[in-house]
Structures are given as structure tokens and as C-alpha cells.
PLY file of the C-alpha trace (Angstrom):
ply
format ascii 1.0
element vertex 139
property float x
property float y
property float z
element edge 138
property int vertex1
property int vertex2
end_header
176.62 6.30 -48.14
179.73 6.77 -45.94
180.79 7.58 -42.67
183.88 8.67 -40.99
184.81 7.30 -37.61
187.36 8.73 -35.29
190.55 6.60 -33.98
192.17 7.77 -31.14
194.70 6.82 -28.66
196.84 5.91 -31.41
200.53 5.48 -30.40
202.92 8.57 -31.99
204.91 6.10 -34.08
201.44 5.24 -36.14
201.62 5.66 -40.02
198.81 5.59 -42.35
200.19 2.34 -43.93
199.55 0.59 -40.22
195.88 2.21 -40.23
195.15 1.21 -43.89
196.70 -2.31 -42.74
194.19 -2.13 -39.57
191.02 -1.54 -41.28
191.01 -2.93 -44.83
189.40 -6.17 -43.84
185.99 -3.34 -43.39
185.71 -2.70 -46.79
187.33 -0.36 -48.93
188.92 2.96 -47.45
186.82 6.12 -48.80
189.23 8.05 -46.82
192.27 8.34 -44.27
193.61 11.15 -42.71
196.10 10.66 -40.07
196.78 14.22 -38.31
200.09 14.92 -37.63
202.46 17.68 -36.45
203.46 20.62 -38.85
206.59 20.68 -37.19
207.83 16.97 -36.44
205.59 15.05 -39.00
205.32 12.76 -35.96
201.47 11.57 -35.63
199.42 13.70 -33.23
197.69 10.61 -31.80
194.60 10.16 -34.05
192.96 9.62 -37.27
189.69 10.08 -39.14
189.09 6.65 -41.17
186.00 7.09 -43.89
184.25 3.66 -44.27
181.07 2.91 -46.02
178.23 2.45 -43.61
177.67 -0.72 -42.85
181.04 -1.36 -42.61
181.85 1.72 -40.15
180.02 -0.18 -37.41
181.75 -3.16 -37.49
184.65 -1.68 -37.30
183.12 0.16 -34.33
182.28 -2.83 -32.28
185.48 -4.72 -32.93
187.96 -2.16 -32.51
186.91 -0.16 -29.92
189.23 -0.41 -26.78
191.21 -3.17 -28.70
195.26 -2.79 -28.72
197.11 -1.43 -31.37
200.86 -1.29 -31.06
200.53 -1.22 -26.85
197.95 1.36 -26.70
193.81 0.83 -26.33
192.18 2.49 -29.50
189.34 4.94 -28.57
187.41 4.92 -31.37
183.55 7.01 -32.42
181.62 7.56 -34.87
182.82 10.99 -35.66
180.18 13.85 -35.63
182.23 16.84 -37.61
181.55 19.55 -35.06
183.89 19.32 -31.99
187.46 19.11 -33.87
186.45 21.54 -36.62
184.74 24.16 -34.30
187.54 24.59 -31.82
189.86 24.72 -34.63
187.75 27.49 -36.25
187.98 29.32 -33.18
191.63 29.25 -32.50
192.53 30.37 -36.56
190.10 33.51 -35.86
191.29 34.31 -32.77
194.75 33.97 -34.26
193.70 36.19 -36.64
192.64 39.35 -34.08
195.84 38.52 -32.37
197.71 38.88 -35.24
196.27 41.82 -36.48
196.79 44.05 -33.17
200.12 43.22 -33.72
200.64 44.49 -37.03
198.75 47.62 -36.42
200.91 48.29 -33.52
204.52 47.61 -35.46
203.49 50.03 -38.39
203.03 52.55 -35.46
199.65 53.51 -36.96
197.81 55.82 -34.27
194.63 54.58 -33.85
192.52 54.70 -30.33
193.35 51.89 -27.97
189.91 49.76 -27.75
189.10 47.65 -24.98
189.67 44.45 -27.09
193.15 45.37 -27.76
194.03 46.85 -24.23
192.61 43.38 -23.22
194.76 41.53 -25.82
197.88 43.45 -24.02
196.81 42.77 -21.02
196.07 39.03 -21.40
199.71 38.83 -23.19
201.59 40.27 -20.63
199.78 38.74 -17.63
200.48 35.05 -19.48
204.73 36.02 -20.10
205.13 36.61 -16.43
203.39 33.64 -15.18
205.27 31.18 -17.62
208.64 33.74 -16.83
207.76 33.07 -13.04
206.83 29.33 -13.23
210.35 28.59 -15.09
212.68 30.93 -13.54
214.43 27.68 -11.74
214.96 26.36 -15.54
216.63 30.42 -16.77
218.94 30.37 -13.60
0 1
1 2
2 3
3 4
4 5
5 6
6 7
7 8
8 9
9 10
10 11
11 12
12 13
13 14
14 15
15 16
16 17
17 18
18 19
19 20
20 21
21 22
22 23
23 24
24 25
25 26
26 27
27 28
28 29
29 30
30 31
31 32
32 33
33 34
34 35
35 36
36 37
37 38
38 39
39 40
40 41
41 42
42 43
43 44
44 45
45 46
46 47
47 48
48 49
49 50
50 51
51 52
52 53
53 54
54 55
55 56
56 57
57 58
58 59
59 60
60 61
61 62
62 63
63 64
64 65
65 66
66 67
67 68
68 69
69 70
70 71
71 72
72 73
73 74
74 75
75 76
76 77
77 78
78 79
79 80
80 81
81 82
82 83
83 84
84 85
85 86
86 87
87 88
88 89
89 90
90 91
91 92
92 93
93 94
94 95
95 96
96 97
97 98
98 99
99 100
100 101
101 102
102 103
103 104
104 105
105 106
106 107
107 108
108 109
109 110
110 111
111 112
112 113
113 114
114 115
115 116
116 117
117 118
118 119
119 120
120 121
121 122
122 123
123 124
124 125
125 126
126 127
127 128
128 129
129 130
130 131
131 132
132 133
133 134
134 135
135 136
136 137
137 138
């Protein structure tokens, strides 16, 4: 049986050669995913390392708030629900967004609903705050 722990903290500059280098004296590496930026490729900052089980605690307990390339590793057992919900959330909500959108540049007529009146609302209300709290950077 395995387990997947989750490294955090990790400095930016991390590759998954330096994580494979960091835990191969646990055992062998079921797993190693190293989440990083669509758009820079640049790490995000942590990892999800999968480790057979007796092994995954070891690791725990002699990694956890140790340094790794100046930085103090946070690392968990990791439990599969908080990353992967929020994410969830944000791709549906995405989603709705993306669809009033659509409906609106075909310039289909279709009744305004209080979800999308909301969604127009919300958009608006968040491009003048940002257009208000930058204005020194526009000139």
C-alpha cells in the first residue's frame, strides 16, 4: 500500500530531479508530481511525492521543517480533498462564467436571470476596484 505526502514551501527554482534526489533514500518513488505554472514552467512551490507506507512516515518525521535549498519544507500526509475540491470549484465556476459570455457575444435573446445579472454585476464591480486601486500605475 502507498501513500502520497505533500511537500511544500519548496523554493521556485525546485525540479523534480532535486525532489527525486531528496527522497530516494525512502524507498522507491511510486510517484512525483511537482506542480508548476502553465505559463512560466517555473515550480508553483509544492509537490505531491507517492511513497510506500512505511516509508511515507519516515520521510514525515525527518523532513518536516528541515531546509531544502534555503527554505523550511512543510510537509503532510496528503488527504486528496482540499487541493482537488477547490480546484473543482474554480473549473465549474469557470465554466458558468464562460458560458454567459458566449451566450451574450452570439447576441442570443434570452431573459436576463439573476445568476447572470449577478455575474455582470460581480464583473464590473471587480474592473473598477482593480481600475481604481492602479490608476497611479495607468497615469
Amino acid at each position: 500500500m502507498s501513500k502520497k505526502l505533500y511537500v511544500g514551501n519548496l523554493p521556485y527554482r525546485t525540479t523534480e530531479s532535486d525532489l527525486r534526489r531528496l527522497f530516494k533514500k525512502y524507498g522507491p518513488i511510486r510517484s512525483l508530481i511537482l506542480i508548476s505554472d502553465k505559463e512560466t514552467e517555473l515550480s508553483r512551490g509544492y509537490s505531491f511525492v507517492e511513497l510506500d507506507e512505511p516509508n511515507v512516515y519516515d520521510a514525515l518525521y525527518e523532513l518536516r521543517d528541515t531546509e531544502f535549498n534555503g527554505r523550511s519544507l512543510k510537509i503532510s500526509v496528503a488527504t486528496g480533498s482540499g487541493a482537488a475540491n477547490r480546484a473543482a470549484e474554480r473549473k465549474t465556476s469557470e465554466k458558468s462564467a464562460h458560458k454567459i459570455i458566449i451566450t451574450e457575444k452570439r447576441g442570443e435573446s434570452k431573459p436576463a436571470t439573476t445568476r447572470t445579472v449577478a455575474a455582470r454585476r460581480n464583473c464590473q464591480k471587480t474592473t473598477t476596484e482593480y481600475m481604481v486601486a492602479n490608476m497611479n500605475n495607468y497615469g
